[in-house]
ZADOKE-749015 format. One record per residue (C-alpha): residue in one letter; x, y, z. Coordinates in steps of 0.001 Angstrom, whole numbers, plus 500000, padded with zeros to 6 digits. Example, Ala and Ser with C-alpha at 12.3 -4.5 7.8 and 13.67 -1.06 7.14 Angstrom:
residues 2
A512300495500507800;S513670498940507140;
END
This chain:
residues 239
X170231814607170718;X171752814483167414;X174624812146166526;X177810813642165358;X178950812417162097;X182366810569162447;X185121811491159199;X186960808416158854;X190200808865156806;X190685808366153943;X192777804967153113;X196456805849151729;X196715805029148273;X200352804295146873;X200955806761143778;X201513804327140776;X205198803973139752;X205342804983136434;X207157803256133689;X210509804403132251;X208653804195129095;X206146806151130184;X208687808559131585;X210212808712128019;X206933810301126533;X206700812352128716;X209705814229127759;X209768817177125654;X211411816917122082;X214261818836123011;X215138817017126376;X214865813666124568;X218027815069122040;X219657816672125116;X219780813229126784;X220824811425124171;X223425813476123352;X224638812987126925;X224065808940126648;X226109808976123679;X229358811120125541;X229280809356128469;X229428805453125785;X232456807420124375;X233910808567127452;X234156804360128687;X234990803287125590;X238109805660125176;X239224804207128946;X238528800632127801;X240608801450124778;X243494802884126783;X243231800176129568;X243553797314127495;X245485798492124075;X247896801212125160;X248646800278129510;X251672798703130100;X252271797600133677;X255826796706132950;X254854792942132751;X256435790650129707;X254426788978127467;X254969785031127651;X255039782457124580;X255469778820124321;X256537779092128238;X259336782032127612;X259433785232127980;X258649786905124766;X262221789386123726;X263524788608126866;X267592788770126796;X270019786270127962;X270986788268130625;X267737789505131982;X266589788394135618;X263249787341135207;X260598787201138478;X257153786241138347;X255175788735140518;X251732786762140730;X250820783179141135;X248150780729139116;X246818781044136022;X247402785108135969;X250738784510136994;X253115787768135316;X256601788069134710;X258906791328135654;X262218791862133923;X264139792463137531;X267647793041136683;X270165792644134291;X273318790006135273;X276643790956133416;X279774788977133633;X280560788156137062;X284473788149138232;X286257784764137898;X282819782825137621;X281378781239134409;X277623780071134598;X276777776485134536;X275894774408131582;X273132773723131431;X271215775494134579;X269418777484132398;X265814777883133558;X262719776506131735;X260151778652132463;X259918782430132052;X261302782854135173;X265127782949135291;X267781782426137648;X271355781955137610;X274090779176138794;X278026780328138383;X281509778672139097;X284503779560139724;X286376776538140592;X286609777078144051;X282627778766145086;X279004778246143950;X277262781443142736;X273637781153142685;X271575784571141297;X267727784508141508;X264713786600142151;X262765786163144977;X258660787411145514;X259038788939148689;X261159791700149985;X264395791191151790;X263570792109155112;X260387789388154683;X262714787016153542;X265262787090156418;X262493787264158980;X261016783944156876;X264102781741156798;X266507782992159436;X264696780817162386;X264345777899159622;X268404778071159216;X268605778425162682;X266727774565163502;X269036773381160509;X272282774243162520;X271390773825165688;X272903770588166042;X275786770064163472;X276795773407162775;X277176777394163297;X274488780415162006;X276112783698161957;X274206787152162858;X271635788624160452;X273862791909158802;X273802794463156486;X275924795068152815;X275366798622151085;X275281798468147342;X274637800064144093;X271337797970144767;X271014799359147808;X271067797910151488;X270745794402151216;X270584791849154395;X272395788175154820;X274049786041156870;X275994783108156424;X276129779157158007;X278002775892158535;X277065772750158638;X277530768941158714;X275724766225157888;X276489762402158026;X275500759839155827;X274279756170156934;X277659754846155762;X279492757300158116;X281000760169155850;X280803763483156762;X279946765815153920;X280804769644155033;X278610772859153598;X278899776654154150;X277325779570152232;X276699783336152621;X272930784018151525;X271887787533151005;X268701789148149958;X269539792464148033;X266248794956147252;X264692795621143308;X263041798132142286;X259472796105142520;X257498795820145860;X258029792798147708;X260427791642145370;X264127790983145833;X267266789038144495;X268357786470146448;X272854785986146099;X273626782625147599;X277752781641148076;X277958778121148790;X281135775754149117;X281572772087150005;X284968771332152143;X286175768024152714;X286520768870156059;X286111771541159123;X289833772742157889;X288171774126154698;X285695776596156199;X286734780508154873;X285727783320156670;X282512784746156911;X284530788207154994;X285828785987152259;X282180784363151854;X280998787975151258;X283707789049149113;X281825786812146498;X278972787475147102;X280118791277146377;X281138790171143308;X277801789111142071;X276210792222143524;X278100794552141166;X276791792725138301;X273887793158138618;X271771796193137085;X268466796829138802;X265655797483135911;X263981800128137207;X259615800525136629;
END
C-alpha cells in the first residue's frame, strides 16, 4: 500500500515594506514633477494662512506696553478677557461725563485694565468691567450678600433695569457694622451688572453711600436713579 504524499503549506512570508526612497524611483519622470508641483501648492497654501493668522487677524484684543494699553483713550473701559501670562485686554465701553459726578483723583487704574470711581458729594459711583456675564454674576454674589446681611442689615430682591445697554440685573443692600470701640458705621449701595457686547463679560455699576445713621438710608428708587445715570454714559464698543 502506497503512502500518500502529505502538501504541507507553504509558510506565509511578509511582503517587504518598501522604502519611501525606493518608492521615489519608482516613479515615472512625469509623476515625480506632478507631485512636486502639488508639494509646493499645498507649502503655499499654509504659508498664506500662517501669514493671514498671525500678520493680518485681529481678534479685537489691544496690544499692551510697559503695563498699558497701547492707544487706549482716557475714557475707554478696559476688561481683560483671559487670565496668566496670555492674559488679553478688550476695549468694553466708552464712559462719558456722568451727571453731577466728577471721578476721583487719583483712582486711576495701573494696569491695562480700567475701572472707574466718581463723586458727587452726596453718592459713590464705581464703573468697572467684570469677566463673567450678568446673570453669572448675580447667581455668584447674591447668596454671598445675602450671609453679609443676614444679621445687621436688609438685601433687597434680585430685579431688572432696561437700557441702551440692554437688560441689566441688580439689587441693592443695607448694612451695619460695629467697631470694637462701639460706633456704628452705616453702608447701602445699589449694585448692578449691565451686559457688553463680549461673551461672559459685563459692567458692573455699584452706588454706594455711608449715613451716619439708619435716618440716612434713601430709597431703593433713588439708589437706582444713580445708578441710571452712569448707565447712560456709557457706550458699549461693539466686536
Amino acid at each position: 500500500m502506497s503512502k500518500k504524499k502529505i502538501r504541507r503549506p507553504q509558510q506565509y512570508k511578509k511582503p517587504k515594506t518598501r522604502t519611501l526612497k525606493e518608492w521615489w524611483q519608482d516613479q515615472t519622470a512625469e509623476s515625480k514633477k506632478k507631485m512636486l508641483y502639488i508639494c509646493i501648492a499645498v507649502a503655499a497654501v499654509i504659508a498664506l494662512v500662517l501669514i493671514w493668522y498671525y500678520g493680518f487677524y485681529n481678534d479685537g484684543s489691544l496690544k499692551v506696553r510697559n503695563n498699558a494699553a497701547v492707544g487706549a483713550g482716557e475714557n475707554w473701559l478696559i476688561g481683560q478677557r483671559s487670565g496668566g501670562k496670555n492674559s488679553k485686554y478688550y476695549h468694553i465701553a466708552d464712559v462719558g461725563d456722568v451727571q453731577d459726578y466728577t471721578v476721583v483723583e487719583g483712582s486711576a487704574s495701573s494696569g491695562p485694565a480700567t475701572s472707574f470711581s466718581m463723586n458727587n458729594g452726596d453718592y459713590n459711583l464705581y464703573i468697572s468691567p467684570v469677566n463673567s456675564s450678568a446673570a453669572d454674576m448675580v447667581d455668584s454674589v447674591y447668596p454671598l450678600f445675602g450671609q453679609l446681611v443676614s444679621e445687621n442689615g436688609v438685601l433687597g430682591e434680585v430685579k431688572e433695569q432696561e437700557s441702551p445697554l440692554g437688560t441689566a440685573k441688580y439689587f441693592s443692600y443695607q448694612y451695619a457694622s460695629s467697631a470694637e470701640d462701639g460706633t456704628t458705621s452705616y453702608n447701602q449701595s445699589l449694585v448692578m451688572y449691565a451686559p457688553s457686547s463680549y461673551k461672559d463679560t459685563c459692567i458692573l455699576l455699584s452706588v454706594s453711600l455711608a449715613p451716619e445713621s439708619e435716618e440716612g438710608y434713601v430709597t431703593e428708587e433713588e439708589l437706582l436713579a444713580e445708578a441710571v445715570k452712569g448707565l447712560n454714559a456709557i457706550t458699549i464698543v461693539e466686536k
